[in-house]
N, C-alpha and C positions, 0 to 999 in steps of 0.2 A: 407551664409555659408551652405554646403550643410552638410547632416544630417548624423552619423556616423549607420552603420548598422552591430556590431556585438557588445554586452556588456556581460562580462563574472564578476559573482557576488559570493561570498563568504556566504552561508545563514546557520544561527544558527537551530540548530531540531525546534526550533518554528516557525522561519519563513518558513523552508519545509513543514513543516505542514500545516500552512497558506497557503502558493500556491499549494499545492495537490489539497487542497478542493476548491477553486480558480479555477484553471484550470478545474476539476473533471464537477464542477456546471456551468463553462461557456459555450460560445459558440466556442468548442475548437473540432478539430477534433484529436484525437489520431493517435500516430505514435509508428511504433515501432524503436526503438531506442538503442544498446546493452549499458549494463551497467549503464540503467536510470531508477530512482525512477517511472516517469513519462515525456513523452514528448508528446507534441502537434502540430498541427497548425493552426494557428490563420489566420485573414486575410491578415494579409501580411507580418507576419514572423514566426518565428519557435522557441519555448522554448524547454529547454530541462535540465531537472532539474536531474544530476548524482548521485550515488549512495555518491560520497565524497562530498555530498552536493553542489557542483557546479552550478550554473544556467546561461547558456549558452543561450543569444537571440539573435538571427542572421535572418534578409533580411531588405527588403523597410524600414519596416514599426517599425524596433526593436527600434529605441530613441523613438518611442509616444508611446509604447507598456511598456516602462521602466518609462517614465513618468508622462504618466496618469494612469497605471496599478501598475506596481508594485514596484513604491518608495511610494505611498500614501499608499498601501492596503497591502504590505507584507513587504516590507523596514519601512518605517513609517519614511522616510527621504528623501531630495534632494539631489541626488548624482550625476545625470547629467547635460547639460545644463549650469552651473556654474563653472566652475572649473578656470576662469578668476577670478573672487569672493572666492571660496573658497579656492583654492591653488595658490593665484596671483604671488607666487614665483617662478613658474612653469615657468612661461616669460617672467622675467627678462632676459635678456641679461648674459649668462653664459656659460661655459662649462664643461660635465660630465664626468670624466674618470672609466673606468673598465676592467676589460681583461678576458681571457678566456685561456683554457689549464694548468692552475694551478695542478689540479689532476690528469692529463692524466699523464700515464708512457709514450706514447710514442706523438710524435709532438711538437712543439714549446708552448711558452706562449705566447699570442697577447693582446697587450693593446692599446686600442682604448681612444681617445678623441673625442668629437662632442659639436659641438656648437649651441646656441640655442637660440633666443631672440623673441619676441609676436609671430609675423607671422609665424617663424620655429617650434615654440613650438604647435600653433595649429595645422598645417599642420602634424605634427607627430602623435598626438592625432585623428586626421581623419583613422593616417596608424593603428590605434590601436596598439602604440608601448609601449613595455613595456618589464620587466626583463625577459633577452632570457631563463634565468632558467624554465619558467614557459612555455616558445612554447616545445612542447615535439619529435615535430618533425624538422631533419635535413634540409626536403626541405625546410618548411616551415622559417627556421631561415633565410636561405639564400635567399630565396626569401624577404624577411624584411631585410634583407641587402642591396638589390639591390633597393628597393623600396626607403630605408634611403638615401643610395649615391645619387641618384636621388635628390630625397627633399634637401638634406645638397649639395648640388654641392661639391665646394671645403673647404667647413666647417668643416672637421675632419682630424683626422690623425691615422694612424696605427705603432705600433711600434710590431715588430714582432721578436722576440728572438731565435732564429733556435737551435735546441738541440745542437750542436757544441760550439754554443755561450751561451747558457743558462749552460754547464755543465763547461767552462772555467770560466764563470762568479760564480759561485757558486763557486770552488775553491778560488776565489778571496774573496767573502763576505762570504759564510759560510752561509748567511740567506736568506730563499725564500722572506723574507718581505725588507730586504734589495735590493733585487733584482728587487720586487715588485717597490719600493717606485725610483729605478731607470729606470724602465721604466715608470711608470707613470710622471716622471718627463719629459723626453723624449719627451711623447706624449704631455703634455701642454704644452713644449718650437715648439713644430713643429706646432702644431696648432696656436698658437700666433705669427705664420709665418704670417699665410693668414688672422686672425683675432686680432692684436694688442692691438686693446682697451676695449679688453673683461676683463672685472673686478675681476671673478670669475670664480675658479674650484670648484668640489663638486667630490665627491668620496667616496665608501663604507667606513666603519671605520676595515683596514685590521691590523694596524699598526701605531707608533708613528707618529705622521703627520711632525715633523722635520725633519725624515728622505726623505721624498720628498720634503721640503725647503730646503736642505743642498746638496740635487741635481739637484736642478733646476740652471741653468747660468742667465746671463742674463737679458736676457728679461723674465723670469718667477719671477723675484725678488720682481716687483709690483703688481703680483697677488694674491689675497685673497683665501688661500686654508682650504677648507670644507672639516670633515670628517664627518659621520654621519652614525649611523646603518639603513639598511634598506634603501639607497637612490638611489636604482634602479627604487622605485615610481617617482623619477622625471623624467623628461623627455630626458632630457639631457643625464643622464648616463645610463636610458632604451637605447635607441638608441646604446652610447659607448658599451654598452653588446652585442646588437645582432651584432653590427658592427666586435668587435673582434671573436666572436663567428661563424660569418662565413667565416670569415680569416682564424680560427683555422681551420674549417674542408674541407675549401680549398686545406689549406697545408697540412692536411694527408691524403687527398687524393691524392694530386699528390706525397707526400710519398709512397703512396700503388700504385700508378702506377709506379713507381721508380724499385719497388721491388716486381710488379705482386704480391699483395696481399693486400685482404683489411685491413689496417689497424683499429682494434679495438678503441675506447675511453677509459678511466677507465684507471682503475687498477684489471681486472677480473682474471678470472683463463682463458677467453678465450685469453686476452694478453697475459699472459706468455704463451701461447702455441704458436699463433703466432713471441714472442720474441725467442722464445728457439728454431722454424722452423728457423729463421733468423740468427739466432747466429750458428745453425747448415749449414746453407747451406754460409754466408756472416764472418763468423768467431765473436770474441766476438769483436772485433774494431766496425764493425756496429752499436753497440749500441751510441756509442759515436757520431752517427750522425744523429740517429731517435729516442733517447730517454734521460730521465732526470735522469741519471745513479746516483743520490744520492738516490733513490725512493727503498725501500726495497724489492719490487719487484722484481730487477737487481739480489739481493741473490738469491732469488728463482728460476731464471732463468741460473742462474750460478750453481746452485747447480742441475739443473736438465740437463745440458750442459754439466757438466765437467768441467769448468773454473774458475778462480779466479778476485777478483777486482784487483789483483797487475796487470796482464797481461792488464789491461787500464791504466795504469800510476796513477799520481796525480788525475787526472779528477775523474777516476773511484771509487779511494779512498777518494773520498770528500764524507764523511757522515754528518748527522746532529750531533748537542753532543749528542741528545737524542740518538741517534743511539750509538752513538761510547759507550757512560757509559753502557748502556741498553749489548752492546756487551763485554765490558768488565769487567761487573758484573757476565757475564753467564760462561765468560773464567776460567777453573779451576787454583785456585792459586797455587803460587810455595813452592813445597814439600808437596802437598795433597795428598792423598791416594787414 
């Protein structure tokens, strides 16, 4: 099994402290490095210890460098090398769901599934895969996408919600989590296409987890579904995350090539200006095909337009209740002064 060459570690002010003086006293040559405490090179790979305490070791040589170096003398634990031992649930035979485009005003929601059993789970652990929240770069997701399709052949599945369909759908449930819990069903009934006898789903805790039993058909009926905070550490649903994740920013890109402009993420103040150039030049219909017109934003952008939600129909007037009370607490009652 060949030896994985980048480990990225979480270290308390004591333990930065410990490898400061560590590195400081070794035989380590200095590097300069922006926004790090300290970083070095070693003989055959490269620390690099961040100001958010991050310790970042990367080339040849980074598993025996984490091994013999810094789980004994600054971890004061084994945290490589075992992870068939310490987290054996890791490879079991299972599959992860998670999605992406949640927050985004504008672009679809993509909810990925991926499957995962010893040999797929190590072989992901090699990609260094893990929750896409934490790669901070777009190339880089997408490249961990292509790397993942690669390793999973035809082991996943994508369910991809297009605003048109996300904002009819919303009229219909009213709830992003009901919505949620029907795509995530989606995606486990499509993957149990290509892999049937897979036992388990596992999935972030977004929501009542009956709501994705009472959407599943099927062949999802004999599946064992997990919710759990925090289960983008497993492997399975690291993977579903960057998998949706570069789906999403597939599809707003070729949004923004649609529309010759790059499309934003979020909900910033640089959105609504791109939404409000769009709605200026494409009319307020547009929204209803690039973006998740329940998203409060859509006001802002309306209000900074000229336009009303009546002039989208139903769709456009599909609020949250938090929204709707929140808007009709601020409404002046009848016969106020």
């Amino acid at each position: 099994m060949s030896k994985r060459t980048s480990f990225t570690f979480k270290l308390s002010d004591a333990q930065q402290e410990t490898l400061i003086s560590l590195l400081r006293g070794g035989n380590y040559r200095p590097k300069e490095v922006p926004y790090t405490r300290i970083a070095v090179e070693a003989e055959d790979c490269n620390i690099a210890l961040y100001t958010s305490g991050k310790c970042v070791v990367q080339g040849k040589g980074a598993e025996d460098w984490v091994t013999f170096t810094l789980e004994p003398l600054v971890l004061g634990e084994v945290v490589t090398g075992y992870d068939d031992l310490l987290h054996p649930e890791d490879y079991r035979p299972h599959m992860g769901v998670d999605e992406s485009g949640k927050g985004d005003f504008f672009g679809p929601i993509v909810i990925a599934a991926a499957y995962v059993d010893e040999a797929l789970a190590a072989a992901l652990k090699k990609l260094d895969v893990r929750d896409s929240k934490t790669i901070k770069s777009d190339r880089k997701a997408e490249e961990m996408g292509r790397a993942i399709r690669d390793t999973l052949q035809n082991r996943y599945s994508l369910v991809v919600i297009g605003p048109r369909a996300y904002n009819r759908l919303y009229l219909k449930m009213g709830n992003v989590n009901r919505m949620l819990a029907w795509g995530h069903a989606r995606a486990i009934e499509n993957l149990l296409d290509k892999v049937p006898d897979c036992p388990e789903a596992l999935s972030d805790q977004f929501g009542p987890k009956h709501q994705i039993e009472r959407a599943l058909l099927q062949k999802g009926k004999k599946i064992t579904l997990v919710q759990r905070p925090k289960a983008e550490s497993d492997p399975a649903v690291a993977a579903a995350s960057i998998l949706a994740r570069a789906a999403f920013l597939y599809e707003i890109r070729k949004m923004g090539q649609r529309f010759d402009v790059e499309i934003p993420k979020g909900a910033s103040d640089r959105v609504r200006e791109v939404a409000v150039d769009l709605v200026r030049a494409q009319g307020p219909d547009v929204l209803l095909d690039t973006a998740k017109c329940h998203f409060q934003t859509l006001d802002k952008v309306f209000q900074a337009s000229g336009h009303q939600r009546s002039q989208l129909g139903p769709e456009g007037e599909a609020i949250s209740r938090a929204a709707r009370e929140k808007s009709s607490s601020a409404a002046p009652k009848s016969g106020a002064r």
